[in-house]
C-alpha positions in Angstrom: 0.0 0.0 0.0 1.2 3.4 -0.6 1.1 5.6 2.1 3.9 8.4 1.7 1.8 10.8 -1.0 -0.9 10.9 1.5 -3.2 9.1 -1.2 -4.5 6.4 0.9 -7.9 8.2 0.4 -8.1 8.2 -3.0 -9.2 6.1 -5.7 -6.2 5.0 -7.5 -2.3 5.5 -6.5 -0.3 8.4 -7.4 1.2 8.3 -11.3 4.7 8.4 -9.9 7.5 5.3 -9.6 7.6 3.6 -6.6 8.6 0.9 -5.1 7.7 -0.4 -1.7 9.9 -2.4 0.8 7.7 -4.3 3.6 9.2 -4.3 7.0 9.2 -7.7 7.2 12.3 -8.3 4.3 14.0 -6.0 5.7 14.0 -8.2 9.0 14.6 -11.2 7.1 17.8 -9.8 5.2 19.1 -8.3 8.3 19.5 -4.7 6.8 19.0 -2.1 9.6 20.5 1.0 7.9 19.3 3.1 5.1 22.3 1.9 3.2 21.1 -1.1 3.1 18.4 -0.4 1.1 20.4 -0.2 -2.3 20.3 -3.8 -2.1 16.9 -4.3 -2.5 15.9 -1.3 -4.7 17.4 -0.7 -7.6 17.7 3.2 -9.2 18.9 4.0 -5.5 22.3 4.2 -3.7 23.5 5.8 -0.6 27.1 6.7 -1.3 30.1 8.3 1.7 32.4 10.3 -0.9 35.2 11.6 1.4 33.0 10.4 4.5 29.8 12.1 3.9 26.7 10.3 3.1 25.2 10.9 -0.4 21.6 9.8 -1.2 21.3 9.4 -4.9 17.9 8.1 -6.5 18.1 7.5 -10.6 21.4 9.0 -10.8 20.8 12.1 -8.8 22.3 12.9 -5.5 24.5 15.5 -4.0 24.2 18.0 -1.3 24.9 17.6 2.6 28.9 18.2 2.4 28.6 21.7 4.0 24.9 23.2 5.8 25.2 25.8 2.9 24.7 22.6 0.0 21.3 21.0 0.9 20.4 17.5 0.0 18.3 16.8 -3.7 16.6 13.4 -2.5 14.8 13.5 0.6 14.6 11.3 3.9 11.4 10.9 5.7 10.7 9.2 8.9 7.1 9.1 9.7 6.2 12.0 7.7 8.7 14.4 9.0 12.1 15.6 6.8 15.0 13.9 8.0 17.3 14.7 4.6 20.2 15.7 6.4 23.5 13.3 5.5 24.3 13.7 9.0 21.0 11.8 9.7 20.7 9.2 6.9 22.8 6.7 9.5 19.7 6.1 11.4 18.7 2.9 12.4 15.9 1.0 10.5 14.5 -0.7 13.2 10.8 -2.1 13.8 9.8 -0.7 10.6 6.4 -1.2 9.0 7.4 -0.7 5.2 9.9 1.9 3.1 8.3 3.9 0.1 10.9 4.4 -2.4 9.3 7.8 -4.8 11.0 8.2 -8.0 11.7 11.4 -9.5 10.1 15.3 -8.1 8.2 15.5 -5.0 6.2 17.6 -3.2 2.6 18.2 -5.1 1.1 15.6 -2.4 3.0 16.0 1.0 6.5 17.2 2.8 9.3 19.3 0.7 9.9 20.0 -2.4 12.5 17.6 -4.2 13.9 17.3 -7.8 15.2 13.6 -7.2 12.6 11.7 -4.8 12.3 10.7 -1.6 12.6 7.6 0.7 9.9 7.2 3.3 9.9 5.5 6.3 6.7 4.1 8.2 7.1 3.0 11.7 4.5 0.5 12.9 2.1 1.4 15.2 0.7 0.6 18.6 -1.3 -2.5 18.5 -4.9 -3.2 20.0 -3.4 -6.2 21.6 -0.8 -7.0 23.7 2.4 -7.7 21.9 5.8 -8.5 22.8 9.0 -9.3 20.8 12.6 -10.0 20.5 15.8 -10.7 18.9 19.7 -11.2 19.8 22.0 -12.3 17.6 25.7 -13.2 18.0 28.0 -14.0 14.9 31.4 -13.1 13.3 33.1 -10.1 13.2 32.1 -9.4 16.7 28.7 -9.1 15.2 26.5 -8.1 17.8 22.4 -7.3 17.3 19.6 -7.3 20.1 16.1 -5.4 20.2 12.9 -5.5 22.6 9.4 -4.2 21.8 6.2 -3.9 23.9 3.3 -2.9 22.8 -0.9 -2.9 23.3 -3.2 -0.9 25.1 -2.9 1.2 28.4 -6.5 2.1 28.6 -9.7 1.9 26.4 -8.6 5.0 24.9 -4.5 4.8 24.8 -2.5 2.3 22.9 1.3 2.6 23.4 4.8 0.8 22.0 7.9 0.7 22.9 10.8 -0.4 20.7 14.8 -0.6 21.8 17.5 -1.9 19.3 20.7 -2.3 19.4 24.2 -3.0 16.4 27.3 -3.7 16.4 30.4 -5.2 14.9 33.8 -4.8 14.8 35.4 -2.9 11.7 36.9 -4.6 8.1 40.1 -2.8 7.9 43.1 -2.9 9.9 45.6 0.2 10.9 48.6 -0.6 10.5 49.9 2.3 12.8 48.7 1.6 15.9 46.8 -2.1 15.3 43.1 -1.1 15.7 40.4 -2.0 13.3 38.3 0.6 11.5 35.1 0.5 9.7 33.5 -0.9 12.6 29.8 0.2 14.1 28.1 1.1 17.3 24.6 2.2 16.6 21.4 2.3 19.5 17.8 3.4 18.7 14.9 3.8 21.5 11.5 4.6 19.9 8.1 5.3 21.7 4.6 6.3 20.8 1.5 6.7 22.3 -1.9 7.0 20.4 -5.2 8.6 22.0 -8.3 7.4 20.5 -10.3 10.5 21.4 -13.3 9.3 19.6 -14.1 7.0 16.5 -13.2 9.8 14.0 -10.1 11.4 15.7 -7.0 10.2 16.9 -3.9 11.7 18.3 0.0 10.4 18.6 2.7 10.8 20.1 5.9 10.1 19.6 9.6 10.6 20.9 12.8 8.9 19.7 16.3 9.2 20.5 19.6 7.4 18.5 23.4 7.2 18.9 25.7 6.4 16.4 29.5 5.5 16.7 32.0 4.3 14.2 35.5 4.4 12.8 34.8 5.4 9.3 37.2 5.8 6.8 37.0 7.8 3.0 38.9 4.8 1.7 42.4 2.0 1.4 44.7 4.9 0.1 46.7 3.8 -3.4 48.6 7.2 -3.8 50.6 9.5 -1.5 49.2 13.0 -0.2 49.9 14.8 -3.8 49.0 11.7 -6.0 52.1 10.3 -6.4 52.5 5.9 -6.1 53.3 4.5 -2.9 56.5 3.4 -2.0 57.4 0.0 -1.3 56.0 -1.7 1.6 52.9 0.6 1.4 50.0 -1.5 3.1 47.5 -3.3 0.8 44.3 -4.8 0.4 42.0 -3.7 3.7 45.0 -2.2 5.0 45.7 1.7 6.0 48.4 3.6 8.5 46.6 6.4 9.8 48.1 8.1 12.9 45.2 10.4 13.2 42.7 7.9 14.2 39.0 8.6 11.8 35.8 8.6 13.9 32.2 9.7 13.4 30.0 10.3 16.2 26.1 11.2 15.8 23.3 11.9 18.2 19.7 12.3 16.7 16.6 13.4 18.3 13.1 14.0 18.0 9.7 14.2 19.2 6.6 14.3 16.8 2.4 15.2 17.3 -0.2 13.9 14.7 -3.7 14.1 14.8 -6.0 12.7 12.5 -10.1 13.2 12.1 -12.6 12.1 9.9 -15.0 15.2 9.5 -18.5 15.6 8.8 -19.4 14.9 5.2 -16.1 12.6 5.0 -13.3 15.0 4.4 -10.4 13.9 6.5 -8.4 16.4 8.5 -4.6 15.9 9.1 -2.0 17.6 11.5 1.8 16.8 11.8 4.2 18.6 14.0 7.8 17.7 13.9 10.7 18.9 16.0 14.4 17.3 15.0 18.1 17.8 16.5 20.8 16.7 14.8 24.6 16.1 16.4 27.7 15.5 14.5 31.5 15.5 15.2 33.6 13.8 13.0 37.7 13.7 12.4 39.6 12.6 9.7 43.2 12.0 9.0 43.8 14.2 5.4 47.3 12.9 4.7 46.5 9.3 5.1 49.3 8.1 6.2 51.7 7.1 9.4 52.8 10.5 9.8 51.3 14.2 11.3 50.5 16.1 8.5 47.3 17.2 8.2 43.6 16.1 9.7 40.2 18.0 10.2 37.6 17.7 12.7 34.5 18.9 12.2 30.7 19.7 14.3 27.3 20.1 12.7 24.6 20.7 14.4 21.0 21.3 13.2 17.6 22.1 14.6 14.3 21.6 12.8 10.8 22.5 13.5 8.2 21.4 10.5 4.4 22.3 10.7 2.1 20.5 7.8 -1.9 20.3 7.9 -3.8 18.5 4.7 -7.5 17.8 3.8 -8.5 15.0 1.7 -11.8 14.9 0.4 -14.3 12.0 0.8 -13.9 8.9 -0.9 -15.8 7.8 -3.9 -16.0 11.2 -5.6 -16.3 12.3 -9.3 -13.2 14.3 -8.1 -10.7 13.4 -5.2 -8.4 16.1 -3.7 -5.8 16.6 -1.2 -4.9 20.0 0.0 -2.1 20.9 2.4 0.2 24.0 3.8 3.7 23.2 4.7 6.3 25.1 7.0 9.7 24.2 7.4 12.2 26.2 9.7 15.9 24.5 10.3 18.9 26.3 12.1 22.0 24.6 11.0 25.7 25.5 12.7 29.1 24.4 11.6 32.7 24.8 13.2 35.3 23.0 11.3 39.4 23.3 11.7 42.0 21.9 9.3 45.0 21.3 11.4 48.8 21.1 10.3 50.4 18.2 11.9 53.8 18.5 14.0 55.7 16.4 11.6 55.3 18.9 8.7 58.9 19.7 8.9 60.7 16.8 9.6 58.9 14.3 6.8 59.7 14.3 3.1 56.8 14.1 0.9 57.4 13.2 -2.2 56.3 16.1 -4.5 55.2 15.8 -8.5 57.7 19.0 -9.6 60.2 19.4 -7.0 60.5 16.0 -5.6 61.2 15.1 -1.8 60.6 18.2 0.4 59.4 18.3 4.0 55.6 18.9 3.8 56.1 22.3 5.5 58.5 23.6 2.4 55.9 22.5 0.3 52.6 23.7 1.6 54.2 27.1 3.1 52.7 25.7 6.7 54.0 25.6 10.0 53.1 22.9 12.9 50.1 23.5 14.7 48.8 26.1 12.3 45.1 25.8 11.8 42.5 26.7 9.2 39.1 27.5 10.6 35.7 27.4 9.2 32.5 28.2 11.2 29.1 29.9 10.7 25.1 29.5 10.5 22.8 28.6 8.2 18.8 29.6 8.8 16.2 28.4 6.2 12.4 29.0 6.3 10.3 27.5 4.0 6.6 27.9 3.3 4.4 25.9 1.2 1.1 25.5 -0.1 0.5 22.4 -2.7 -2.9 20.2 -4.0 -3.5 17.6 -6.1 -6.9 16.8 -8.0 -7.7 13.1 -9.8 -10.5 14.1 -11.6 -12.6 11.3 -13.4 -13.2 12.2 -17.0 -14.3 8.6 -18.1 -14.8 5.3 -15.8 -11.3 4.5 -17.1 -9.5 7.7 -17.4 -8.5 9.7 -14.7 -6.9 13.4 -14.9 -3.8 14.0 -12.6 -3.3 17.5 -11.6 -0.8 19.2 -8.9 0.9 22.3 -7.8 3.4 23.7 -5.5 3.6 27.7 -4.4 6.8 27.6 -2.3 8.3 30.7 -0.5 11.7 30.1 0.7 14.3 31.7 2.4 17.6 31.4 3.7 20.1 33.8 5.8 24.1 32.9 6.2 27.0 34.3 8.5 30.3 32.9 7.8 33.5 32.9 9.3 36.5 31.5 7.1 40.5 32.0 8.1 42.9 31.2 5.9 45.4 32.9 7.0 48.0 29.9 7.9 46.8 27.7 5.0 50.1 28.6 3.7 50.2 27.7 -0.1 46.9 26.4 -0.4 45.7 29.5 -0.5 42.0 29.2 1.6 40.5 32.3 1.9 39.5 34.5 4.7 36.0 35.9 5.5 35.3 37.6 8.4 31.5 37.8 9.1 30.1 37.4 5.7 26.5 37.8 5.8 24.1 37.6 3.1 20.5 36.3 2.5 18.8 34.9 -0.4 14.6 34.6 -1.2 13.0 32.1 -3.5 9.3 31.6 -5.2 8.5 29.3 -7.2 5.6 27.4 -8.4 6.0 23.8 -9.4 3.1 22.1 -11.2 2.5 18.6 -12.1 0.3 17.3 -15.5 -0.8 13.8 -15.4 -3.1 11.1 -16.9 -4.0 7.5 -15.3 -6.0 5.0 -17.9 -7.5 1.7 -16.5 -6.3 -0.4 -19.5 -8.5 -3.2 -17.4 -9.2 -4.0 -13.7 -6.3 -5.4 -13.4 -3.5 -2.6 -15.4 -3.5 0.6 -15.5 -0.7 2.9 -17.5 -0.2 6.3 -16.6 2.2 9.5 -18.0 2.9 12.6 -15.7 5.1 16.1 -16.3 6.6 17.4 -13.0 8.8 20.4 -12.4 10.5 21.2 -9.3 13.4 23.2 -8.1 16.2 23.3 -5.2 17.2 27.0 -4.4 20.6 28.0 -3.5 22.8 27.8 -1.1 26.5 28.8 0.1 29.7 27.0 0.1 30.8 27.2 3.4 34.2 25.2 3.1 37.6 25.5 3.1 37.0 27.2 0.0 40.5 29.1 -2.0 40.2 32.9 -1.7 39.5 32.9 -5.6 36.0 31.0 -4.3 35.9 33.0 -1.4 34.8 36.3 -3.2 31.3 34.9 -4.1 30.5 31.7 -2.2 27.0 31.8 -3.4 25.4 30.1 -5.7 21.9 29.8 -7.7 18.5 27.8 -8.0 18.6 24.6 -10.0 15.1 23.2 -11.2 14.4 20.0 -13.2 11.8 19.3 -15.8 10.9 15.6 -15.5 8.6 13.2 -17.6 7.5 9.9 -17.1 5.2 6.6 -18.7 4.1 3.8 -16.7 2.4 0.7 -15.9 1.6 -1.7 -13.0 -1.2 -4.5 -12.9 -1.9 -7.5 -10.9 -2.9 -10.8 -12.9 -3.2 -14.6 -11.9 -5.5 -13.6 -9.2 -3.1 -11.3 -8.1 -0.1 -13.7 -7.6 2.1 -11.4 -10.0 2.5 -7.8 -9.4 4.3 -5.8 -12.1 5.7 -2.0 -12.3 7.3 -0.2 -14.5 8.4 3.1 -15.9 10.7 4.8 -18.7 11.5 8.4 -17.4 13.3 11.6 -18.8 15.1 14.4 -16.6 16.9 17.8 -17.4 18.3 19.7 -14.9 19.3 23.7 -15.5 21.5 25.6 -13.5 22.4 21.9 -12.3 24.5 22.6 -8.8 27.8 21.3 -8.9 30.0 20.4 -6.0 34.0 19.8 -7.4 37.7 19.7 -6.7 39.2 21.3 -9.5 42.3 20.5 -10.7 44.8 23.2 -10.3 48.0 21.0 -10.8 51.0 20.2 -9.1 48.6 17.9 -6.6 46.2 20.6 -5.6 43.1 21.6 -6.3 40.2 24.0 -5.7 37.0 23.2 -4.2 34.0 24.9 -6.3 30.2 24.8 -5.8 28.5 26.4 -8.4 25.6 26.3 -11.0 28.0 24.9 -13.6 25.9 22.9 -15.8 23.4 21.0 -17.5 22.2 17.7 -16.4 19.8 15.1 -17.9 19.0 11.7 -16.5 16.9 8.9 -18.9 16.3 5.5 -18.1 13.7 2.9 -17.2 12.9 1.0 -13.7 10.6 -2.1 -13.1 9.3 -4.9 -10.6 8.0 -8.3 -10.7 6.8 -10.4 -7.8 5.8 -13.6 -8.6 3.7 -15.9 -5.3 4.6 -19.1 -7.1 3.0 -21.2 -4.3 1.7 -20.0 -0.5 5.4 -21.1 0.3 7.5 -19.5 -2.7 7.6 -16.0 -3.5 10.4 -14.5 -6.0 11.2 -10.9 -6.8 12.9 -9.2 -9.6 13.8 -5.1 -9.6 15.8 -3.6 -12.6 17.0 -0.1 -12.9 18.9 0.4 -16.2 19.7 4.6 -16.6 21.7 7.1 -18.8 22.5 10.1 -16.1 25.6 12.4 -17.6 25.9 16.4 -17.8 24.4 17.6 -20.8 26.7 20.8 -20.6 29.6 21.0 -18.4 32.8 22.9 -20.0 33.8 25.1 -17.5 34.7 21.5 -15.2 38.5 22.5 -15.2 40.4 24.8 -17.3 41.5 22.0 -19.6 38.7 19.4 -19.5 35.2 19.6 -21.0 33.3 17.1 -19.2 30.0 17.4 -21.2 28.9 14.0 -21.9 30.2 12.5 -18.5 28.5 10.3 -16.4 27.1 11.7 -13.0 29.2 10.1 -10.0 26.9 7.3 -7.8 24.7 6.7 -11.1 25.3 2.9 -12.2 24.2 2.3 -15.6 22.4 -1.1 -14.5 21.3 -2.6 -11.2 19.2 -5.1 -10.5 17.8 -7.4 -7.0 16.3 -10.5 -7.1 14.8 -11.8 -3.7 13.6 -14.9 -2.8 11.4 -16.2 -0.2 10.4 -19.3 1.0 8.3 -20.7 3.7 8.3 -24.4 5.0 5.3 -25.8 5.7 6.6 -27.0 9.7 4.1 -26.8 12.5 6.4 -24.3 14.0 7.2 -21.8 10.5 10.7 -21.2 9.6 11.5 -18.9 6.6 14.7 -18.7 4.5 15.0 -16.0 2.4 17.9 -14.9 -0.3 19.3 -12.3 -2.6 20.9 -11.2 -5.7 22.2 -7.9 -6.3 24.4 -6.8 -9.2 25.6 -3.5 -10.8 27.6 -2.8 -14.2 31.3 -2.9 -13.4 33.0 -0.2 -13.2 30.6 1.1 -10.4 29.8 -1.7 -8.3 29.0 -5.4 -8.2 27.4 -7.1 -5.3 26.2 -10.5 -4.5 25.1 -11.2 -1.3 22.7 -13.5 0.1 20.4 -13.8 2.9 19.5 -16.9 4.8 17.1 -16.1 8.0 15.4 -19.4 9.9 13.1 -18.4 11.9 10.9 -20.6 14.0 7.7 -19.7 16.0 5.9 -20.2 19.2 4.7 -17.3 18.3 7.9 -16.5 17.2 11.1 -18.0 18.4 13.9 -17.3 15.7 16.9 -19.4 15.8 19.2 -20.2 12.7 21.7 -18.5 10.9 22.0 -15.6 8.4 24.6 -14.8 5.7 25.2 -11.1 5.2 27.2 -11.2 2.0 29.6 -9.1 0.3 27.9 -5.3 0.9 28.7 -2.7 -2.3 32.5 -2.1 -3.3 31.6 1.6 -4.7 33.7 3.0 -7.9 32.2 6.5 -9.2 33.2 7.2 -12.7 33.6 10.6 -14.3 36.8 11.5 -12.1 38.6 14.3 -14.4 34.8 16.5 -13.1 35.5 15.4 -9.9 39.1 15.9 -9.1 40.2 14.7 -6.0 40.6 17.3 -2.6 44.1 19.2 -2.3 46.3 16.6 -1.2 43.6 13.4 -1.2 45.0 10.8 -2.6 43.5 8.3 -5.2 41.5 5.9 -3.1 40.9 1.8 -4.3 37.0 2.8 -2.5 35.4 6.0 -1.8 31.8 4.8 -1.2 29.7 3.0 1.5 30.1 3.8 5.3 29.9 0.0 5.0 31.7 -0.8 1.4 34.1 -3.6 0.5 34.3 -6.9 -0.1 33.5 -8.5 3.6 30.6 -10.5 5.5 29.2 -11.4 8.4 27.8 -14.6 9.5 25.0 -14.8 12.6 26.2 -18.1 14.1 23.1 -17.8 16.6 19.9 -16.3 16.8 17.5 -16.3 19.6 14.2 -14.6 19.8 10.9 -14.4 21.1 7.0 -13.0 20.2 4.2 -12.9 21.5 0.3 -12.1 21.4 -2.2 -11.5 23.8 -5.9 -11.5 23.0 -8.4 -10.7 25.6 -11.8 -11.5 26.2 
């Protein structure tokens, strides 16, 4: 069922792509994070280019390095904005299903985005009693365990209660000091209470808290600091010698009010209130190697408020409606430092045009110099958008929508330079500016009822992301304007999805076209002699084509298979200014595969007490990423008692193409990965699981 376009009340589903995730696989394949996902939908993949998440659906992604660069695909828990990459780490934990939406957004709920959106749906409090739990203890000091209570506390309250818990030791070793990196700490507590105040009106409430810990690293290095080969006896494989040890740590919060009621006449009445808090402080050796050279370390922190109210008119109309307004205010802070090491002058670095020099020659630095970058971001958005399916004929419906949004932004920044030596950052010293943005985005569609069983549909979208600031260790060249402009997307789209064989196959699929103006572009451009200039600015063209389907086949009430393909074209249409001697017009976008594809596989054995093995396929053209993993959950109930085994295979080894528009940062080195928090070739194998559920029913 879709849920996320707030169409539950309306005749027919949304003409948009989606693809829908039930809770239940994702408890069977063991994934917990949003990265996960990208193994079961294809079109999407959550990337960590130089340690910062990157949510990319049909090849576009971007935004969330810097709080002046906001995200293009948006993350929603429960209805309220979560797009920040500091917050796409969250646990998925008792989860009732994720709504993958394909392409623009915001006509039928939330904010307005030009790539999609993920949704997330907790599940709710329960009439009855229930209870439920899971530990498991395998390789890789692979630790899981998670508790939930729910049912009612009165005739009129229902409540639930969910705890979860993940860790595991990390994938790579350091060869400076003998730790292990990569690894993961995450907890999640959830609760929610719901008030049935009568039989047309109910209220929740919920609150939930999450802590995330882990050892991250951009990548196994395969080049010194200014890109030249590694000397002998250079570590290899899942090997690095970092003296600066890498963390991330992250602290989310929120509490959330909804109230629904079922008015006279049969319109339905919504309210949402969100309130979000976002913590982030995160380090990372920048010379990655054994010796003190250079590191950052980095806190962002951002508060959120979001307001949204909808009516949906009465089921079984000529014409069905949704109306809603939409407020969005977020206060984002940053305070960064670049710090020169205390080795800079002792340790030869071995330099493309002059050869070995200490680092401090070199980069015109001293020890203990620092860089720092700090300011405020404050963003109010305000929205009004409706959507009308009008029915011409008993098999043609008319799809309308529209979007009036008002937003603006306001920026102080604070940027020294001043001991960055030969890299030349810049210096600004309270920079202030603000920035305003209107814009209507309207949507054109058409849904015909081939039969009672298809349907095809065709829809026009526009949408737009307004602009930002760079607010990073920008050069002083960048550092005269650090704005840049609005980006909006025309996008167009033809469908289908049925049911046939009595429902035992479900089918979806869509062929889509994109083009981006004004397309926002994030880069390190190549300045030579290793260094290189980081630019944000509206520097091209984009376009994005492809096509995405499903199948699910129920071959028996015990076998069930899946099949998801994403094939897509996503390059920049224009893009000459991408360094000062290459044109990268025709390049692919980075994070955009040309092909994925899933296949899940689930199985049932008919036992008086039910065990349930399921597996998977994933695979992506090389030269990006190929995956194979399975997933083998036993499970057996008393209600439900799960013991068994699971495989978690091989997770995404991540290769984005299109490197001469995407330069690497001054002084990065080449990396053999740059892409998931959780990339690589490695596993993890539940040796034991133990569980428990329950049901009570009452008299």
């Amino acid at each position: 069922m879709i849920t996320a376009p707030r169409q539950a009340q309306l005749n027919s589903e949304p003409p948009v792509s989606t693809q829908v995730v039930d809770g239940a696989l994702l408890d069977a394949a063991g994934i917990h994070g949003v990265e996960g996902l990208q193994q079961l939908v294809p079109g999407l993949s959550v990337d960590t280019p130089d340690a910062f998440n990157v949510l990319t659906i049909r090849g576009i992604g971007g935004g969330g390095r810097n709080i002046g660069f906001d995200p293009r695909a948006a993350f929603y828990v429960d209805g309220i904005d979560m797009s920040q990459a500091q917050a796409l780490g969250l646990p998925l934990f008792d989860v009732e299903q994720v709504e993958v939406l394909r392409g623009p957004q915001g006509h039928l709920f939330g904010r307005n985005t030009v790539a999609g959106a993920v949704c997330v749906t907790t599940r709710a409090p329960t009439p009855v009693f229930e209870s439920s739990g899971d530990g498991v203890i395998g390789t890789k000091g692979t630790r899981e365990a998670n508790l939930t209570l729910s049912g009612p506390l009165s005739d009129q309250v229902l409540g639930r209660v969910a705890v979860a818990s993940e860790a595991h030791d990390g994938f790579t070793a350091n060869a400076y000091d003998g730790q292990r990196l990569d690894d993961l700490s995450r907890l999640l507590a959830r609760a929610r209470l719901t008030f049935r105040l009568s039989e047309q009106q109910s209220v929740s409430l919920s609150v939930d808290g999450a802590r995330i810990r882990q050892h991250a690293i951009n990548g196994v290095p395969t080049s010194d600091l200014f890109g030249m080969p590694l000397g002998a006896g250079a570590p290899s494989g899942r090997v690095v010698d970092f003296n600066t040890r890498p963390f991330e740590n992250v602290d989310l919060s929120g509490l959330g009010l909804s109230s629904t009621r079922e008015m006279d006449g049969g319109h339905v009445l919504t309210l949402a209130l969100g309130h979000r808090d976002t913590h982030q402080v995160k380090q990372q050796d920048n010379d990655y190697g054994p010796h003190d050279l250079l590191s950052t370390y980095y806190v962002d922190d951002f508060e959120q408020d979001t307001q949204e109210i909808r009516v949906a008119s009465p089921a079984g109309g000529r014409a069905q409606y949704v109306v809603g307004f939409y407020h969005f205010d977020e206060r984002a802070s940053t305070n960064r430092r670049a710090i020169v090491g205390q080795d800079v002058d002792t340790v030869l670095v071995n330099h493309p045009l002059f050869g070995g020099l200490p680092f401090s020659v070199i980069g015109g630095v001293v020890p203990g110099a620092q860089v720092t970058d700090s300011g405020s971001v404050r963003t109010r958005s305000v929205a009004v958008y409706g959507n009308l399916d009008y029915l011409l004929l008993p098999s043609l419906t008319l799809n309308l929508g529209a979007r009036v949004t008002h937003e603006t932004k306001s920026v102080l920044f604070n940027l020294d330079g001043s001991a960055s030596g030969n890299f030349d950052i810049g210096t600004l010293s309270g920079y202030r500016s603000s920035r305003s943005d209107r814009d209507l985005s309207p949507s054109v569609g058409a849904t015909y009822a081939v039969s009672k069983e298809q349907e095809i549909y065709a829809r026009y979208a526009h949408a737009f992301k307004s602009g930002g600031w760079n607010m990073d260790f920008i050069d002083s060249n960048a550092a005269k304007n650090p704005s840049f402009g609005t980006e909006t997307v025309r996008s167009f789209e033809l469908g289908t999805r049925g049911h046939a064989f009595g429902d035992r196959l479900r089918y979806e699929a869509a062929v889509y076209s994109s083009r981006f103006r004004n397309f926002q572009v994030f880069q390190f451009v190549d300045l030579g002699a290793g260094g290189s200039s980081i630019i944000l600015s509206n520097a091209a063209k984009a376009e994005s084509d492809g096509v995405d389907g499903s199948v699910n086949l129920r071959l028996s009430r015990q076998l069930e298979l899946g099949v998801s393909v994403a094939w897509m074209r996503a390059v920049f249409q224009q893009f000459d200014s991408c360094s000062a001697t290459v044109d990268c017009t025709g390049h692919r976008l980075p994070f955009a595969p040309a092909f994925s594809a899933a296949l899940t596989v689930g199985y049932l054995l008919p036992l008086s007490r039910q065990v349930v093995f399921g597996s998977r396929e994933r695979r992506r053209d090389a030269g990006h990423s190929v995956a194979r993993g399975r997933r083998c959950a036993a499970q057996v109930c008393s209600e439900r008692v799960p013991v068994g085994f699971q495989f978690l295979g091989p997770e995404p080894l991540r290769q984005a193409d299109g490197h001469a528009a995407f330069p690497r940062l001054p002084g990065q080195p080449v990396r053999a990965d740059h892409g998931s928090a959780h990339a690589g070739c490695r596993g993890k194998i539940q040796l034991l699981r133990l569980g428990f559920r329950t049901a009570y029913h009452g008299d």
